[in-house]
C-alpha positions in Angstrom: 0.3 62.5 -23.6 2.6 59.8 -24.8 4.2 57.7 -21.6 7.9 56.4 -21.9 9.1 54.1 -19.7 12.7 53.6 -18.7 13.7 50.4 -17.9 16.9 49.1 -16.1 18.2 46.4 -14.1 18.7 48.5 -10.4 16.5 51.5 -11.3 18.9 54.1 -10.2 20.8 55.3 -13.1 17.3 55.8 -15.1 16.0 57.5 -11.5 18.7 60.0 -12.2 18.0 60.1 -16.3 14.6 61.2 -15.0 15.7 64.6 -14.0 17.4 65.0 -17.3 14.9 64.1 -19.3 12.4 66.4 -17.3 14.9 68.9 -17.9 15.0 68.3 -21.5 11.2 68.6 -22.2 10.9 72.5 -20.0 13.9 73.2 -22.5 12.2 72.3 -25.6 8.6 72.9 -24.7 8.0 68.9 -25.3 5.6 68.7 -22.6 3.1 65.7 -24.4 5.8 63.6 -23.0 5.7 61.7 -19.6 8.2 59.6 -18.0 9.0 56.8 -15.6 11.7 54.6 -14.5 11.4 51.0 -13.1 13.6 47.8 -12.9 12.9 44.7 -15.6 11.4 42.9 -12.1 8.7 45.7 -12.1 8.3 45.4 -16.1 5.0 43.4 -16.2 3.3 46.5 -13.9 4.7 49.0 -16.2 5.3 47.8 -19.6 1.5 47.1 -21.1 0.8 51.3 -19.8 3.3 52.7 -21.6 3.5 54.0 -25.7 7.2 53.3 -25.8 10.0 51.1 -23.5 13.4 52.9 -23.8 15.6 50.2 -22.1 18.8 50.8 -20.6 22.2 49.1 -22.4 23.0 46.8 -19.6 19.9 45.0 -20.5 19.3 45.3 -23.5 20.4 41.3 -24.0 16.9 41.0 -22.9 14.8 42.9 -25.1 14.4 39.9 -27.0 12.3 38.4 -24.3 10.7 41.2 -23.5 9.0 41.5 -26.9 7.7 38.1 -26.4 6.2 38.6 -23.2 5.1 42.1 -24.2 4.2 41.8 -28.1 2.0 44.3 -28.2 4.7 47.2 -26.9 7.2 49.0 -28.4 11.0 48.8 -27.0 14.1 50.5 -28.4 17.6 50.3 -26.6 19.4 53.2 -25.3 23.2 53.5 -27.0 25.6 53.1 -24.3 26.9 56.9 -25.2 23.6 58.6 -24.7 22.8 56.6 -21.2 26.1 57.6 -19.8 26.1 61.0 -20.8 22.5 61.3 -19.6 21.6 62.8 -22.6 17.9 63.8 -22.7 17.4 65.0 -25.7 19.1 61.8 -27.5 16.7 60.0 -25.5 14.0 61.9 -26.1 14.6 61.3 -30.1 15.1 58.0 -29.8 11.5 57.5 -27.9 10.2 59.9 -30.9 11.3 57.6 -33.8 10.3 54.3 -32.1 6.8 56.0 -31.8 7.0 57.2 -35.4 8.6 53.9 -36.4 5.3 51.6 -35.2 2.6 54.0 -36.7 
């Protein structure tokens, strides 16, 4: 099962992404997905567990940074379209071509 991690500043738009994403995988029978949401404070818990780091737009200034302290991981930034239209099966592509993108 491949973990993707949302990350935001606050943590509640990607709390409700969550629900849309889970949505997403029942639809399309995806289930070797499984996802979580934190804030960039909680990223050092979260980040080294998980295959891919979708990060939300109003950070994603920062995933410079982030790929320094984490060089090892694998970040991609949402597009503001796709994060405000909660689009989980966007998202869901996007986490499948960073993963096929670092193999």
């Amino acid at each position: 099962m491949k973990k993707i991690l949302l990350l935001c500043g606050a943590g509640i738009s990607t709390t409700m992404l969550l629900s849309k994403l889970e949505e997403a995988v029942a639809v399309s029978g995806k289930n070797e997905y499984e996802f979580e949401a934190t804030t960039i404070e909680q990223a050092d818990k979260y980040v080294p567990e998980a295959d891919v780091v979708l990060v939300a737009p109003q950070i994603s200034f920062q995933i410079g940074s982030l790929q320094r302290r984490f060089p090892d991981a694998k970040f991609s930034a949402m597009d503001m379209h796709m994060f405000g239209m909660i689009d989980g099966d966007a998202i869901i592509e996007l986490a499948e071509r960073t993963i096929e993108e670092s193999e």
